[in-house]
C-alpha positions in Angstrom: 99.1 -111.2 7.2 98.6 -115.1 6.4 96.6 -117.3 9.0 96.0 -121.0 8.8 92.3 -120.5 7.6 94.2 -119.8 4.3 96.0 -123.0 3.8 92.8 -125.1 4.2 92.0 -125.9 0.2 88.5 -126.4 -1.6 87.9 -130.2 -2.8 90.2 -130.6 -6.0 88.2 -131.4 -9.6 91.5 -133.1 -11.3 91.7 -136.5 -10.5 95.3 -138.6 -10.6 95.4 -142.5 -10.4 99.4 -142.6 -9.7 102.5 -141.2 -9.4 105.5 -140.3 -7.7 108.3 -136.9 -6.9 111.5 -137.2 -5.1 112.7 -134.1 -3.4 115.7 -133.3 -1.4 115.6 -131.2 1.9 118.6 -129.8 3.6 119.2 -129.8 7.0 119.6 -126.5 8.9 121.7 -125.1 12.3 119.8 -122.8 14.3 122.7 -119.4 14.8 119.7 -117.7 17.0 118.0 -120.9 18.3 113.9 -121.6 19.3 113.7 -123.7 22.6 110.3 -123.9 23.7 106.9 -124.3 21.9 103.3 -123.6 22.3 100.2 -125.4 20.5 100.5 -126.4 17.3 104.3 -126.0 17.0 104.0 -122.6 17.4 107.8 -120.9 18.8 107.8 -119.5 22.0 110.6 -117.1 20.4 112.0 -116.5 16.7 114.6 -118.2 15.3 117.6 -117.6 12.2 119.4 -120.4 11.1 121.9 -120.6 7.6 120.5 -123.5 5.5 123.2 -126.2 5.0 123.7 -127.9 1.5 125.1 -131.8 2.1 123.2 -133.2 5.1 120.2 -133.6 3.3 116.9 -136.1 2.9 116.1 -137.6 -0.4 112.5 -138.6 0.0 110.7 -140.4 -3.1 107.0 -139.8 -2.6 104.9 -142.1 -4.8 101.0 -143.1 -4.5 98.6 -144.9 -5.7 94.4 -143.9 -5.9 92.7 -146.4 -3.9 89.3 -147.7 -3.2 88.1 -146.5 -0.2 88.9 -143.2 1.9 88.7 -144.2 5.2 92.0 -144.4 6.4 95.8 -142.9 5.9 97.6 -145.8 4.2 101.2 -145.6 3.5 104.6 -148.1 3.3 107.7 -146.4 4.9 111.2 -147.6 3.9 114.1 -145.9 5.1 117.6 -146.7 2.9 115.5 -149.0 0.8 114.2 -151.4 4.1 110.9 -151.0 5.8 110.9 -149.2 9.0 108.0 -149.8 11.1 109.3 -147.6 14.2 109.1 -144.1 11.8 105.6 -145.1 10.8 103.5 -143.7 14.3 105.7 -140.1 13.5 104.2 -140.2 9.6 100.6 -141.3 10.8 100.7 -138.6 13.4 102.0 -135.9 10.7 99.2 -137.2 8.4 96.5 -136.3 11.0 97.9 -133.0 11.8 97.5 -131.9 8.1 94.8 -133.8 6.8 92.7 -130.3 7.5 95.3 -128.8 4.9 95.6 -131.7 2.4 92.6 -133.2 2.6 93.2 -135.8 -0.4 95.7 -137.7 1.6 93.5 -140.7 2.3 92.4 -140.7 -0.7 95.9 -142.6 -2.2 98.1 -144.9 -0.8 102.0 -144.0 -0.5 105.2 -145.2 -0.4 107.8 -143.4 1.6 111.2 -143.8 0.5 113.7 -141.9 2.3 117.3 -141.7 2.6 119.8 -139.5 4.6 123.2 -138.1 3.5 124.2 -138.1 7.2 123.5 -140.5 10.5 120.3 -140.3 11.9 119.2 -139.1 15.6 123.0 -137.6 15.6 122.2 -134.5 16.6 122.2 -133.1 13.2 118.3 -132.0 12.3 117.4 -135.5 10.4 113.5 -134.5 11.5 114.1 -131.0 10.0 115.3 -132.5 6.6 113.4 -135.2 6.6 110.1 -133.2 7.3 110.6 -131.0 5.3 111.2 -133.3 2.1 107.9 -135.5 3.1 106.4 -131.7 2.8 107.5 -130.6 -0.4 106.2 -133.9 -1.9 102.8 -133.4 -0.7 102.8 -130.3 -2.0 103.9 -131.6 -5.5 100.6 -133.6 -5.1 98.7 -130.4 -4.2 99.8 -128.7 -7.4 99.2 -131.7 -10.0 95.5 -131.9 -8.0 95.1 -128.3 -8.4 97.6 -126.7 -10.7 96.6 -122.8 -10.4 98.1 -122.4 -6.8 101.5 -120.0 -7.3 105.2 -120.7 -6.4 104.8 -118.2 -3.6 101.9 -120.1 -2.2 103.6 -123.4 -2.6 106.8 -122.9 -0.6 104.7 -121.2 2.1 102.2 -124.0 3.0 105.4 -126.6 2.1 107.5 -124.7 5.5 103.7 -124.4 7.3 103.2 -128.2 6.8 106.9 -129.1 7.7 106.6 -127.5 10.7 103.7 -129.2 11.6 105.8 -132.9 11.5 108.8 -131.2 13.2 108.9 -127.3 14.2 112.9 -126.5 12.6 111.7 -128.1 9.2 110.1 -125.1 8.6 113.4 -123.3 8.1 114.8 -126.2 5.9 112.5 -125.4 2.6 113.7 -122.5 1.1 116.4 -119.6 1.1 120.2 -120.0 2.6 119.1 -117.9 5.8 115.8 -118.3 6.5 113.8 -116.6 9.9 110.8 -118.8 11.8 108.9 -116.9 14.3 107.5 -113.1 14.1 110.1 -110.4 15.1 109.1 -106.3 14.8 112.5 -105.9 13.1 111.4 -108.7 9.8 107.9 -107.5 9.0 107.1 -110.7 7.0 107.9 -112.9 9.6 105.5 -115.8 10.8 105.0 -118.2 13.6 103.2 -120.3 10.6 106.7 -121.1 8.6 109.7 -119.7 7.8 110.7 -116.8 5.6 113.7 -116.3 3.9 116.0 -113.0 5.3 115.0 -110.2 3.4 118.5 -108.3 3.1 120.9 -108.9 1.3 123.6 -110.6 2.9 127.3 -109.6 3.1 129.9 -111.7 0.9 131.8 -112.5 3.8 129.0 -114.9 4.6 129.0 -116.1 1.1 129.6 -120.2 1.0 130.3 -119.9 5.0 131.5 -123.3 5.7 130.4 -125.6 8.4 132.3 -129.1 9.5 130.0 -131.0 11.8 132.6 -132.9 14.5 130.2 -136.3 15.0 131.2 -136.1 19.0 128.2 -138.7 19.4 126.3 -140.6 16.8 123.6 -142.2 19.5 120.2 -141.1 20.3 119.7 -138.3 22.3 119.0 -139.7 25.8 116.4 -136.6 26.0 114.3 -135.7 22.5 113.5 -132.6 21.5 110.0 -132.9 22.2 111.2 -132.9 25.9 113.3 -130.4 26.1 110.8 -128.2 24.4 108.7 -128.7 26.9 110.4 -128.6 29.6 110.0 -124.8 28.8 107.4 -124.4 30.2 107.3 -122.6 33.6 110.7 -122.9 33.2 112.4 -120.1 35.9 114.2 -118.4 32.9 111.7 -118.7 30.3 110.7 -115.3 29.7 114.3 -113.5 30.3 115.3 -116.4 27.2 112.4 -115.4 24.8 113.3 -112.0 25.0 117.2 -112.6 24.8 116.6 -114.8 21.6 114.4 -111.2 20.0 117.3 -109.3 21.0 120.0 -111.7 19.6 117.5 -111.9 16.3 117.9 -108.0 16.4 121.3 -107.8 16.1 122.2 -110.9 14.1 120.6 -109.2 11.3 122.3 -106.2 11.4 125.3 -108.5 11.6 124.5 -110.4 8.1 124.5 -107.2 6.5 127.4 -105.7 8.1 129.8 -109.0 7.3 131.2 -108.3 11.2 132.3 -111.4 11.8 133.8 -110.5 15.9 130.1 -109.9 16.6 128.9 -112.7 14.8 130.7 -114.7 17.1 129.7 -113.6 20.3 126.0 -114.1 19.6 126.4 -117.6 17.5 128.2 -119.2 20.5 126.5 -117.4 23.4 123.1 -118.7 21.7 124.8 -122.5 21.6 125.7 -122.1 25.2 122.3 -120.5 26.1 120.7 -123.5 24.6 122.4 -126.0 26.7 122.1 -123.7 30.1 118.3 -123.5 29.3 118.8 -127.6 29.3 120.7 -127.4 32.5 118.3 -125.6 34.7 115.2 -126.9 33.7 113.3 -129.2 35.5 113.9 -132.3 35.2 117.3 -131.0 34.4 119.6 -132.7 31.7 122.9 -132.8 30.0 123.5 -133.5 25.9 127.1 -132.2 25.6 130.0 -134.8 26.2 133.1 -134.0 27.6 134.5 -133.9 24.4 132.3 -131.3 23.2 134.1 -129.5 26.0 137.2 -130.4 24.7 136.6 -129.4 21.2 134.8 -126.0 22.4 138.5 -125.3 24.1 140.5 -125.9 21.5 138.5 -123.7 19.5 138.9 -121.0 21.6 142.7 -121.4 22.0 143.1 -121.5 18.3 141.1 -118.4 17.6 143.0 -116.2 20.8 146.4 -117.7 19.0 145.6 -117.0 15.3 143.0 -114.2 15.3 140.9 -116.3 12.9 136.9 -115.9 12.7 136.2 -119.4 13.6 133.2 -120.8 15.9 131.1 -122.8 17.4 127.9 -123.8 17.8 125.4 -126.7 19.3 122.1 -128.3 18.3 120.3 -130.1 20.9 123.1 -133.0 20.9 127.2 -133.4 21.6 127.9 -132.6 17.9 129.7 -129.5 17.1 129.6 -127.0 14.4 132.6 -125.7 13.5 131.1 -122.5 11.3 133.9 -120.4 9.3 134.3 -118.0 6.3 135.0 -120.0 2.9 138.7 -118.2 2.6 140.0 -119.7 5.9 138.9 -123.5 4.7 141.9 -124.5 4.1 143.4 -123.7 7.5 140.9 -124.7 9.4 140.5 -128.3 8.2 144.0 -128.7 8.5 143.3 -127.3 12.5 140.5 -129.7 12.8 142.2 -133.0 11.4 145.5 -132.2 14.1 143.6 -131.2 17.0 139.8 -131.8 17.0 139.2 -135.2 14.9 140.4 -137.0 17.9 137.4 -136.2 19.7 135.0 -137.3 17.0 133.4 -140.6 17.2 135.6 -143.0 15.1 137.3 -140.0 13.7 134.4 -138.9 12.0 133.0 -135.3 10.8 131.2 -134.2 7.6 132.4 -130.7 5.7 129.3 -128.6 5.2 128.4 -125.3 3.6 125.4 -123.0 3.6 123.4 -123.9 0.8 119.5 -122.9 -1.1 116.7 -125.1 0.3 114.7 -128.3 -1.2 115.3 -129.4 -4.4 113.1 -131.0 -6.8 115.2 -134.6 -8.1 
């Protein structure tokens, strides 16, 4: 079993003056989600979520040896500008892993991230984003100290990622990937996430997933908050052990292809989600009416066509429409007559389940 104590690295004898790597980091959609966190973005319950392959962060890490230690020092641009409201989340990241990469003061950086998709829309940008900042430090750690193995490396790059932003954990490698301990996954962590270790069945091969922009706005309640917000929460526990139970039979699900039962968990984990959102206190509200609307539809179009299509929610108004590959073309033609309408500005972005991070 891996602990923290063995992230934490002896001092490094190579010595770099400059540099730079760009990777790319997917985002991710939760199908068994994780509401509620202890210390150290640790999960209050296990999560499974299917790696998507266009909403992605393209971060370009590059640094420069300096003269002096004392201090984190970095430049943050975001789509080429500087953005000086993402720099307290990066300084705060920094001090969280400086135990684990202790050679970050010893350069100074420029950030230069990009996303594929709008940002704060509901779609994880801090997964993706996080977990491209990771997998560039990381890419330092292995020039300073090149004997650490591949295994090791994706490990501490979804331990570090979860550190800046608990689901970018699950957003560094593998196309279904499990964060949180379960009895049923035996190498399982709350320290980062693990791909799912059985094979899955082809009717889950390039499952689709069109993300109906419903709302393009910050969130009027973060994450953070909601997290939170768990605590002493009157349903907490009775969630926890739903979401083991849901985790439980999702996998058998993967490897059965049964795509009724997939279903029934996917969107009675979206709708959990929001209740948990509903009854906590304070208590709050991040679907729209037209997530409503869209949610309907979908329903009425499944019950008329017997076709395995679903929903399911982040923590935002966005929906996921999530569908087998062979029923694309039908269901986009469904979605431009009868959802689009509900989409901010018409808007939505065709998805697919794809591999993880990707060195540029």
């Amino acid at each position: 079993m891996i602990l923290e104590k063995d992230f934490l690295i002896e001092n490094h004898s190579i010595t770099i003056d400059n540099g730079s790597f760009e990777w790319s980091s997917p985002s991710n959609i939760a199908l068994v989600k994780y509401w509620g966190k202890k210390e150290n973005q640790i999960p209050a319950n296990p999560s499974i979520s299917f790696t998507l392959n266009n909403c992605k962060t393209i971060t370009k890490l590059s640094f420069i040896k300096k003269e002096n230690n004392n201090d984190f020092s970095f430049d943050l641009l975001f789509e080429g500008k500087p953005k000086e409201d993402f720099k307290p989340k990066i300084k705060k990241f920094f001090e969280r892993i400086e135990v684990y990469c202790p050679f970050l003061k010893e350069f100074h950086f420029t950030i230069d991230t990009q996303n594929t998709f709008p940002h704060s829309s509901g779609i994880a940008s801090s997964a993706s984003g996080m977990a491209a900042l990771a997998m560039n430090i990381m890419s330092l750690e292995k020039a300073l100290n090149p004997s650490i193995s591949e295994e090791y490396f994706y490990e501490k790059a979804s331990f570090l990622a979860r550190l800046g932003s608990g689901s970018a954990c699950r957003s560094v490698k593998g196309s279904v990937v499990v964060w949180g301990t379960h009895a049923e996954i035996p190498e399982s962590s709350n320290l980062f996430g693990v791909e799912f270790p059985s094979t899955i069945h082809q009717n889950f091969n390039n499952y689709q997933d069109t993300i109906l922009l419903v709302d393009k706005g910050e969130k009027q309640v973060s994450s953070t908050v909601g997290h939170d917000l768990m605590h002493n929460h009157p349903y907490a526990n009775r969630r926890f052990e739903q979401a083991h139970e849901n985790l439980s039979k999702i996998k058998v699900v993967l490897e059965n292809g049964n795509l009724d039962e997939f279903i029934k968990i996917v969107e009675s984990e979206a709708l959990t989600l929001h209740a948990m959102m509903m009854t906590s206190m304070p208590y709050f509200i991040l679907m729209k009416p037209n997530t409503l609307e869209i949610i309907n539809k979908i329903w009425k179009f499944r019950s008329e066509n017997n076709i395995p299509v679903c929903f399911t929610l982040d923590a935002g108004a966005n929906v996921h429409v999530l569908y087998p590959e062979n029923k694309k073309e039908i269901i986009l033609q469904f979605i431009k007559d009868e959802l689009v309408g509900y989409c901010q500005n018409g808007q939505y972005i065709c998805d697919e389940i794809g591999n993880g991070s990707q060195l540029n």
